[in-house]
N, C-alpha and C positions, 0 to 999 in steps of 0.2 A: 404535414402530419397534424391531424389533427388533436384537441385534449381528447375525446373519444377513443382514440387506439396510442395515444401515447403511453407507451410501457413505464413504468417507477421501480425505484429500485426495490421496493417490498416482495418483486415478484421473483427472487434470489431466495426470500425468506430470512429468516433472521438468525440472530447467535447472540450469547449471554456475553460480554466480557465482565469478568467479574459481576456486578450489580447494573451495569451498564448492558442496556439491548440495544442492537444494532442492526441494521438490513445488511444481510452479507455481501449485496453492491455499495461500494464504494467509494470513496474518491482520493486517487494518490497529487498531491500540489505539487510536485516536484520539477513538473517540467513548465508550470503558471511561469513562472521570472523571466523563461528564455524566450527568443525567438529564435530557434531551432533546436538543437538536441542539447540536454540538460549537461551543463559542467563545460561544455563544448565551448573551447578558446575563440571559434568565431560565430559563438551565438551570441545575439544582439538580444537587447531587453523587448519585452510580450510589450501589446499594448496592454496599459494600464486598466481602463476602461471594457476591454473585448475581457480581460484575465477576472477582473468584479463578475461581470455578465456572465462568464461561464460559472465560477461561485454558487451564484443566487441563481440561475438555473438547476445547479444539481440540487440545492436543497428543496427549489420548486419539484423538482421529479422523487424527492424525498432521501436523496444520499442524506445520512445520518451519521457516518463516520469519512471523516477527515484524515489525511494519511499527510504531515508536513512535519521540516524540521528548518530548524536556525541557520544552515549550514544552506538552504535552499535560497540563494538568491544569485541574481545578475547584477550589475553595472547600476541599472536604475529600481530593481524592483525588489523586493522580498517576499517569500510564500507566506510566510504568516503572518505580515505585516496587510496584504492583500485578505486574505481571510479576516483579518481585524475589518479591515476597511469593508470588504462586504457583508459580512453577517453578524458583526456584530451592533447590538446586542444577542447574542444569540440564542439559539430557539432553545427549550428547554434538554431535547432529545439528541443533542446534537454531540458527538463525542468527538474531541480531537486527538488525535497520537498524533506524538510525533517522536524524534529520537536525539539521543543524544552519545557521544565519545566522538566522533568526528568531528573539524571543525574550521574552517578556514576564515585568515585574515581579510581585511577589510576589500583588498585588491582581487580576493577568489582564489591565491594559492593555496594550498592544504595544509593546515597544520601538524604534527605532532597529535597524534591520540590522546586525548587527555585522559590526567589524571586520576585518579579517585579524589583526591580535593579539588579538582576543576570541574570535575560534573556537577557542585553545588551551582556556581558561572553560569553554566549551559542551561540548567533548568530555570534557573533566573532570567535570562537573557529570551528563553520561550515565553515565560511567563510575560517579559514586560512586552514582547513584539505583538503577542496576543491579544495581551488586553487581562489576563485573567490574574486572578489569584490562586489557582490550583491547576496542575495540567491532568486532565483526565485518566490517561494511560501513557507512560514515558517506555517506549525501547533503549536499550545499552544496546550498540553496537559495537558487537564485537570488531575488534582489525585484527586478529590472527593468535590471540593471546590463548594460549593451553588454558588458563585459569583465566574465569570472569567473579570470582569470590567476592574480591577486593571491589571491583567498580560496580558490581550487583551492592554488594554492600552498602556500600557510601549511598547509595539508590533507592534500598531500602528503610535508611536511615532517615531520608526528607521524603518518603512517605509518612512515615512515621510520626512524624514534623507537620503533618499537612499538607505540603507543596505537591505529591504527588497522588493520584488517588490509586490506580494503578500499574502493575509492570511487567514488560513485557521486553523481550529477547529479541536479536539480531546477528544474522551470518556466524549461528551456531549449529551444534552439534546433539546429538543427544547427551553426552557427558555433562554440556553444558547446561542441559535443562535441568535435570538431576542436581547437578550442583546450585544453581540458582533456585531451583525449588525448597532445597533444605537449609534458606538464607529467608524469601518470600514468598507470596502466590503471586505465581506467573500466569497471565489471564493469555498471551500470545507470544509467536514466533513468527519472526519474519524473516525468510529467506529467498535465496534467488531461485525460482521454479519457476518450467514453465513445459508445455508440450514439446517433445522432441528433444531437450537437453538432456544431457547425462541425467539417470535416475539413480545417482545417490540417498537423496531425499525423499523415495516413497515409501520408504519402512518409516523414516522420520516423520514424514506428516502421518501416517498413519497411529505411529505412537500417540503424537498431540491427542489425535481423536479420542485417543483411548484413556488421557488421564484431563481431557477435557480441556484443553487448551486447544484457543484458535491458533490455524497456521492461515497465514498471510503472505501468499507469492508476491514480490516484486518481480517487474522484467517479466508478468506473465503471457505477454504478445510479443517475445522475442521468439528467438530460434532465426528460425529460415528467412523469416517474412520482416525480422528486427521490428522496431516498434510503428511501422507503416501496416505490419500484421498480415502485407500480400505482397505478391510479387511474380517477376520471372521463377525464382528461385524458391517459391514457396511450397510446401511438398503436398502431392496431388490427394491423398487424402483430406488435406484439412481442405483444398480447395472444392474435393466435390461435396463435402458437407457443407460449403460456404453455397454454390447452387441450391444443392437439396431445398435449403432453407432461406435463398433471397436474401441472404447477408454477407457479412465480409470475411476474412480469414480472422482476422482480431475477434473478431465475436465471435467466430467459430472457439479458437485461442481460449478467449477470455471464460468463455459457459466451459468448457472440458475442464480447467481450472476448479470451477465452483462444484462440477458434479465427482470431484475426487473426494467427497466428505462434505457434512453437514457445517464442520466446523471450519472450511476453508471458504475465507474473505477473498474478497476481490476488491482490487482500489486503483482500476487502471488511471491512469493520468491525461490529459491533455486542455489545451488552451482553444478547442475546435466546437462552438458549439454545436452543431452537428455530430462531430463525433464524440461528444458528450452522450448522447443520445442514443446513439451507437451503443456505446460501453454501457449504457444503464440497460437498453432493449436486451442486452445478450443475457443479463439475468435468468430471462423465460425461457431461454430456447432448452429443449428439452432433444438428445437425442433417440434414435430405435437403438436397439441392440445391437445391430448391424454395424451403424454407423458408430456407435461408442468402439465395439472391437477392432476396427480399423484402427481409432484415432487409438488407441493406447495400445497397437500393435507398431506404429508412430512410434509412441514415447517410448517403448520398451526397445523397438529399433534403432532408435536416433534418428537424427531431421537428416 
């Protein structure tokens, strides 16, 4: 492929967080550390060197937002530590989230959800893996707690302080938006969404639109096809919009994603550069009418 027809991620278009603009393609670091599926007992550590490479490739194709956390590493590697070592100094434009309340010891078992006085730790601990003195946008992830008051709090407190500039939500609710907005301004949501999974979450992302907060699917090339995006098993819509258009289920996947609202980000993940490439191209693709009712006759049916 040439620089001539190579796609960038500006062809997604952009979104405001807070003060911060971003191209709504994206980049999730989460699966940078491994050599195979992220968290995965017999994934072995990324190369070092090919993990840099893809990096400083997406910010050559212009990804501007960053998707990592503390909690993201292997055996020998770290997602933000990796991000340190590739772009930094970084560019001016360049916005990192990452998240924080999960957390695992040194060995990669999971800890305990931390505390509302532990999240001061966690943001520190980004901050030194970084490189930086402020983290751009921090999500609290939720683990299953009715009330996020307490740890939004503490949250918005080292905002306050500095350390964060803005805050953003994970594996909530609409309750929980509500309650964390009458704490802070929440600039996003990030949840598990994608084609073909239970559609609890389209009134939810809908909402976002509506009071101006970006949603942010993780897991948005899962379902049928898991994070390979195709397959035996992949369901025959997404695949004849993958012909129509000379591309893959994942980019089919990933652009249905983006065109559910202006304010939904995409931050697919991988260690492929190639499929780096992949995930940025899907930005453009545009569907007909036709093809859009199928796929959310899809998502409204289940995969």
């Amino acid at each position: 492929m040439t620089s001539e027809t190579t796609i960038t991620a500006d062809a997604a278009g952009t979104w405001t967080l807070g003060d911060l603009t971003v191209n709504r393609m994206g980049f999730g670091a989460m699966r940078l550390p491994q050599d195979g599926r992220a968290f995965a007992p017999d994934s072995g550590s990324s190369d070092r060197e090919r993990a840099i490479g893809v990096l400083r490739r997406a910010v050559e194709l212009g990804v501007n937002h960053i998707d990592t956390a503390a909690f993201y590493f292997s055996a020998l590697r770290s997602a933000n530590e990796l991000i340190n070592r590739a772009l930094a100094p970084y560019p001016d434009d360049l916005v990192i989230t990452t998240k924080v309340g999960p957390g695992r010891d040194p060995s990669g078992a999971w800890l305990p959800a931390a505390t509302p006085a532990q999240l001061r730790g966690q943001v520190e601990e980004n901050l030194r893996q970084l490189g930086r003195d402020h983290l751009d946008v921090v999500n609290y992830r939720n683990q299953g707690a009715d009330s996020i008051a307490e740890h939004f709090g503490a949250l918005a407190e080292l905002r306050e302080r500095g350390l964060i500039r803005h805050l953003g939500i994970s594996n909530v609710g609409p309750r929980h938006l509500a309650e964390a907005r009458a704490i802070a301004p929440v600039v996003c949501v990030q949840n598990k969404y994608a084609l073909g999974l239970p559609g609890e979450d389209d009134d939810f992302l809908d909402l976002c639109g509506e009071q101006g907060v970006a949603f942010v699917p993780f897991f948005a090339i899962a379902g049928a096809g898991r994070e390979s995006g195709a397959g035996a098993a992949e369901s025959e819509q997404v695949l004849a919009a993958a012909r129509a258009h000379g591309v893959t289920a994942a980019q089919i996947r990933t652009a249905w994603t983006l065109q559910r609202g202006a304010h939904v980000l995409a931050i697919p993940g991988t260690g492929n550069p190639d499929h780096l490439v992949e995930n940025v191209a899907a930005g453009a693709l545009r569907f007909t009418a036709d093809e859009l009712a199928a796929l959310d006759a899809l998502h409204h049916g289940g995969a």
